[in-house]
C-alpha positions as CSV (number, residue, x, y, z in Angstrom):
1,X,-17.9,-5.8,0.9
2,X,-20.1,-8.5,1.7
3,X,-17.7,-8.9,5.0
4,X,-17.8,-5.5,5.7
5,X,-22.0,-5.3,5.6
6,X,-21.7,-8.0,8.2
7,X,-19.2,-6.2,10.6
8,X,-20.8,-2.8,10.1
9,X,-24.3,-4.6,12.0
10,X,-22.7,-5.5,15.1
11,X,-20.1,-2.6,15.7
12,X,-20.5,1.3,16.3
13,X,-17.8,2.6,14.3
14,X,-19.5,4.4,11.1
15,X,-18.6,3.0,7.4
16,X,-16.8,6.4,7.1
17,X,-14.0,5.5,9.6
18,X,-13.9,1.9,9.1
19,X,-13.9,1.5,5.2
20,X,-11.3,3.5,4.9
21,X,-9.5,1.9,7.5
22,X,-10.0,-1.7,5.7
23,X,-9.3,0.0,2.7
24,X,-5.3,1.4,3.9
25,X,-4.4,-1.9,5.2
26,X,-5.1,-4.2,1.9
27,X,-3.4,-1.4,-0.1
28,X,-0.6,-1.8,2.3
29,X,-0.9,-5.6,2.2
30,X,-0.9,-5.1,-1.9
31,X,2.1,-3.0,-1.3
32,X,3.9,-5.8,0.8
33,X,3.3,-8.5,-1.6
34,X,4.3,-6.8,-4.9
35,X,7.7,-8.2,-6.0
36,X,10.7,-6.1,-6.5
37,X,13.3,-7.1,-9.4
38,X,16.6,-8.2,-7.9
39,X,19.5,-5.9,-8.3
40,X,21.6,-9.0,-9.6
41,X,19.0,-9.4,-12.5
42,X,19.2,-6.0,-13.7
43,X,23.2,-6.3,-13.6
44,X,23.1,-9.5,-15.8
45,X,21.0,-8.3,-17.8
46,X,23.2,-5.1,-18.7
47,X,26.2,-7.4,-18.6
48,X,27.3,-5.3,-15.5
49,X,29.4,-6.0,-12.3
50,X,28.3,-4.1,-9.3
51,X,31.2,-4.4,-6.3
52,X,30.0,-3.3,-3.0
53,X,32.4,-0.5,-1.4
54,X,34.0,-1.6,1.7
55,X,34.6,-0.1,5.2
56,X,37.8,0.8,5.8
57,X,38.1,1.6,9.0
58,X,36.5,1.4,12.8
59,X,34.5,-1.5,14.1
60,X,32.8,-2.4,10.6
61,X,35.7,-2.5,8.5
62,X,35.5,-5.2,5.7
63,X,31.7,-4.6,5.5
64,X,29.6,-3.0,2.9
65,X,28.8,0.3,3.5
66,X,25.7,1.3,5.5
67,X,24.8,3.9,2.3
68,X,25.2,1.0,0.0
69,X,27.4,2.5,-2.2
70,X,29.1,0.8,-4.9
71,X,31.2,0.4,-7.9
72,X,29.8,0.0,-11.2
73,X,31.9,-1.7,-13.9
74,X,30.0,-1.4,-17.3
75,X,32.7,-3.3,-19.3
76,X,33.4,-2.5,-23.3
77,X,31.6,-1.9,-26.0
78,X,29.9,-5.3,-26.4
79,X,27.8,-5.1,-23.4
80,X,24.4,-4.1,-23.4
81,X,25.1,-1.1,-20.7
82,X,27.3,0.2,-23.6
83,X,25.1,-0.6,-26.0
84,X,21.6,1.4,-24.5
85,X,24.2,4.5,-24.9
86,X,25.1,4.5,-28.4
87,X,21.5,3.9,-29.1
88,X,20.5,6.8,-27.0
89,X,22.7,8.7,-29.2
90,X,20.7,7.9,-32.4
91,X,17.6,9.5,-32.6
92,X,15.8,7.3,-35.2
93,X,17.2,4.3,-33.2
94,X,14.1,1.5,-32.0
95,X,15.1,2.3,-28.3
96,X,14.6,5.9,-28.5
97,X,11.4,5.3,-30.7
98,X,10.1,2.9,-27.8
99,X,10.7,5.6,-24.9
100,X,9.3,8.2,-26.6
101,X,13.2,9.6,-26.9
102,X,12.4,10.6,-23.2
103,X,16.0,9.0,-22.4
104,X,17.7,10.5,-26.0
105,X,21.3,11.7,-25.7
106,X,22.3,15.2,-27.8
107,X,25.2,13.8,-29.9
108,X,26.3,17.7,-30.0
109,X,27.0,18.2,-26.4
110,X,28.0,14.8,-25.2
111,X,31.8,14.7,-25.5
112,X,32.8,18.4,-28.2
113,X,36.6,18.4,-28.4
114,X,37.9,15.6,-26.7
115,X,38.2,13.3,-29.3
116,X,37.7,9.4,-29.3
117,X,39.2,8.6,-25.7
118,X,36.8,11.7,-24.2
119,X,33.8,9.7,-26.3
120,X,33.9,6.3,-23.9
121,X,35.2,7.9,-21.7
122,X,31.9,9.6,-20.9
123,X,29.8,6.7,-22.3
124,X,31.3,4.5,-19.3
125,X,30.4,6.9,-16.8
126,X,26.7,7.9,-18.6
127,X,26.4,4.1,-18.6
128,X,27.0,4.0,-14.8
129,X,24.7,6.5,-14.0
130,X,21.7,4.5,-15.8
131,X,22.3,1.4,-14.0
132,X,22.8,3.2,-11.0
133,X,19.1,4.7,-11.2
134,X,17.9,1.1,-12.2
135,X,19.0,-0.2,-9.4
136,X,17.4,2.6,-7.6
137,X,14.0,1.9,-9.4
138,X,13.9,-2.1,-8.8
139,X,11.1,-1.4,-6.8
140,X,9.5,1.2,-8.8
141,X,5.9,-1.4,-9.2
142,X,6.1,-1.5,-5.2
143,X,6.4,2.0,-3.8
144,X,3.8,3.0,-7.1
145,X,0.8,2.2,-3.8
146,X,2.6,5.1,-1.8
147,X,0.5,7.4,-3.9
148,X,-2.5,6.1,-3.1
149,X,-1.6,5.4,0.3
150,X,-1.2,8.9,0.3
151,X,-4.2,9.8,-1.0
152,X,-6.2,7.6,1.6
153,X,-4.7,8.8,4.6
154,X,-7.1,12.0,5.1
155,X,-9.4,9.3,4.6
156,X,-9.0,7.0,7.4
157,X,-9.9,7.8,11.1
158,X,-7.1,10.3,12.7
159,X,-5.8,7.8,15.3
160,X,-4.4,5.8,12.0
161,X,-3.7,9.2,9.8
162,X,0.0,8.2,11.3
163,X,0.7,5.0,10.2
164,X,-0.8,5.1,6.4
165,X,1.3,8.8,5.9
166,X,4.0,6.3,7.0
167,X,3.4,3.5,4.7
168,X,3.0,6.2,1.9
169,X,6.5,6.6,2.1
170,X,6.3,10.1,4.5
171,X,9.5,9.2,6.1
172,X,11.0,7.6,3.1
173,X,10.5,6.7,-0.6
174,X,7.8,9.0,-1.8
175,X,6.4,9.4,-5.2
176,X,4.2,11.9,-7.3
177,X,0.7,12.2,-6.3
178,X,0.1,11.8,-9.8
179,X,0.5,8.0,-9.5
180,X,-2.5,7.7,-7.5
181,X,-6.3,8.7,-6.1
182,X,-8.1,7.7,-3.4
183,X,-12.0,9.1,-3.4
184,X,-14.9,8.4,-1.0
185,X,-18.3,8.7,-2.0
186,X,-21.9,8.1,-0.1
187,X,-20.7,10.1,3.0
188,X,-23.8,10.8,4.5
189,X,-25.1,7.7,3.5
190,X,-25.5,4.0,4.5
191,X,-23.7,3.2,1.5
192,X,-19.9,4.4,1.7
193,X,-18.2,3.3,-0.5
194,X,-14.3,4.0,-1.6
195,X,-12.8,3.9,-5.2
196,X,-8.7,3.5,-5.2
197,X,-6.4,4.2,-8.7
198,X,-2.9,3.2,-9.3
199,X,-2.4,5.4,-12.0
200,X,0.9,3.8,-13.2
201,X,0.9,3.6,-16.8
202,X,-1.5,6.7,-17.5
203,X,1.1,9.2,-18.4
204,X,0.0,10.7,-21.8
205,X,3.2,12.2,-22.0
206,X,5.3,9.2,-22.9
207,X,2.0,7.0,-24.7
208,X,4.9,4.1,-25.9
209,X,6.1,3.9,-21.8
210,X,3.2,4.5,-20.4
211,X,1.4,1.3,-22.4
212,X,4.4,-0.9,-21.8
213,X,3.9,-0.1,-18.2
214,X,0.4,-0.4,-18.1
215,X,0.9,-3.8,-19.0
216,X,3.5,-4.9,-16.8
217,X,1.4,-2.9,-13.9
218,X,-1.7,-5.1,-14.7
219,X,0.5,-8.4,-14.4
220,X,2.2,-7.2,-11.3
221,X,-0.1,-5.1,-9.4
222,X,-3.5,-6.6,-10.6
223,X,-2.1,-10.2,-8.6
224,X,-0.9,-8.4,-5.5
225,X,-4.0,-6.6,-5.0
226,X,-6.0,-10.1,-5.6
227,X,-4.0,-11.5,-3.0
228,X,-4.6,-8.6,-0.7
229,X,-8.2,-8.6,-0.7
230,X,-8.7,-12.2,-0.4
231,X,-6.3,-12.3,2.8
232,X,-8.1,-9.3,4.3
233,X,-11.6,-10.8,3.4
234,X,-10.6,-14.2,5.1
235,X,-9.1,-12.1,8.8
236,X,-12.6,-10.4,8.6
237,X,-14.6,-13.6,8.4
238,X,-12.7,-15.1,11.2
239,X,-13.2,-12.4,13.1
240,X,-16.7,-12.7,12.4
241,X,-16.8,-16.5,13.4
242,X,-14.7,-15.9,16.6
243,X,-17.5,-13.0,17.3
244,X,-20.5,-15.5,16.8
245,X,-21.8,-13.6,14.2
246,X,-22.6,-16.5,12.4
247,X,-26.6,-15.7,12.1
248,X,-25.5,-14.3,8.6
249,X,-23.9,-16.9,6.9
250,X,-26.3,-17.7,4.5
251,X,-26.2,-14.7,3.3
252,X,-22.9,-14.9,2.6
253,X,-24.0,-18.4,0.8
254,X,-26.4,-16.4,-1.0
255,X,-23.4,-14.3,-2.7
256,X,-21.8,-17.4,-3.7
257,X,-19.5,-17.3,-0.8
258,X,-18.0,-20.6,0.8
259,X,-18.6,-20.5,4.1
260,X,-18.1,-23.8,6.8
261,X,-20.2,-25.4,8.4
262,X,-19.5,-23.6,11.6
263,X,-19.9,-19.7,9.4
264,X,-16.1,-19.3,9.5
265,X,-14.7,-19.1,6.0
266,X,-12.9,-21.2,3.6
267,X,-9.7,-20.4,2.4
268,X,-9.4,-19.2,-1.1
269,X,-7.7,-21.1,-4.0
């Protein structure tokens, strides 16, 4: 903000276009820089081989598939794939009592009638549809800013409305509007300021998920946001050094600021 003040003397766009602006790209940069968990991790840790499915035919043959379609082996009954079933099954069992039973199995309709082999016979393929959707989710922490990418882009000026629908995932992943706010407040005023949620871990619904989440969202999410600001805070003093708006330097001094000798800025530890 202390940036921004300085900008916002020496240019004619309004605070109203260009906060909001400044606002889209760090939550994009945030976005960018949140880690996703490697598909290889989730498989060793459900003691699951994934197996790429092949081309067959035509000038790609041999390669995986452009869908990225696989083969799931979940192995027996000692793995943990296996395991996360039969617990799912129980519904006084500590996995079902940690996700609210969100993810519970009805023991009455899973397999009636077809005896032992029909049992793990649709546990293997229950299993394989769980890891299939974790692999899907790996990035579940990352695309969590689409929401509020989405909820900034009426925000922003019109000739950028395009690009931050974009990074909200418009033309790919999206995900609920629930996840995530964008408000602007001091319109009319001299002092515009924006207020951004990522409301991952906020679901009342599922209280045991949601605070697990929360958790894990302010380890992963808190950082990347950190890391966004302080890159975009560090283009906008450059650009005010390369301007020659250096006259207000000390004031950024006077917010505790490190600034060079020359007004440019320092960069962050």
């Amino acid at each position: 903000m202390a940036a921004q003040r300085i900008i916002a003397q020496h240019i004619k766009t309004a605070p109203t276009e260009s906060l909001p602006r400044a606002v889209a790209f760090v939550v994009k940069d945030a976005k960018d820089r949140t880690p996703v968990t490697p598909v290889s991790r989730i498989d060793t840790e459900l003691q699951v081989k994934t197996t790429p499915i092949l081309v067959t035919r035509g000038s790609r043959t041999g390669l995986p598939r452009k869908d990225k379609q696989s083969t799931i082996e979940v192995g027996d009954r000692d793995t943990l794939a296996i395991k996360i079933q039969l617990a799912r099954l129980n519904p006084y069992s500590n996995y079902n009592i940690l996700t609210d039973r969100r993810y519970a199995l009805s023991r009455s309709s899973f397999s009636p009638g077809m005896g032992a082999g029909g049992f793990w016979s649709k546990l293997q393929i229950v299993a394989q549809r769980m890891v299939k959707r974790r692999h899907s989710s790996s990035g579940f922490f990352k695309i969590s800013w689409n929401a509020v990418l989405g909820a900034l882009a009426p925000l922003v000026p019109s000739q950028y409305r395009g690009a931050v629908e974009t990074w909200s995932g418009k033309e790919g992943r999206k995900v609920s509007a629930s996840l995530g706010s964008a408000q602007m407040s001091g319109k009319d005023t001299s002092r515009v300021s924006i207020k951004i949620d990522n409301l991952v871990g906020m679901d009342p619904k599922y209280p045991t998920i949601s605070e697990i989440r929360n958790m894990e969202a302010h380890r992963t999410l808190g950082p990347a946001l950190q890391r966004a600001i302080d890159a975009n805070f560090i283009k906008q003093m450059d650009l005010i050094a390369k301007k020659g708006w250096r006259d207000k330097a000390p004031q950024l001094r006077g917010l505790g600021v490190m600034v060079d000798g020359n007004g440019g800025s320092l960069p962050l530890p």
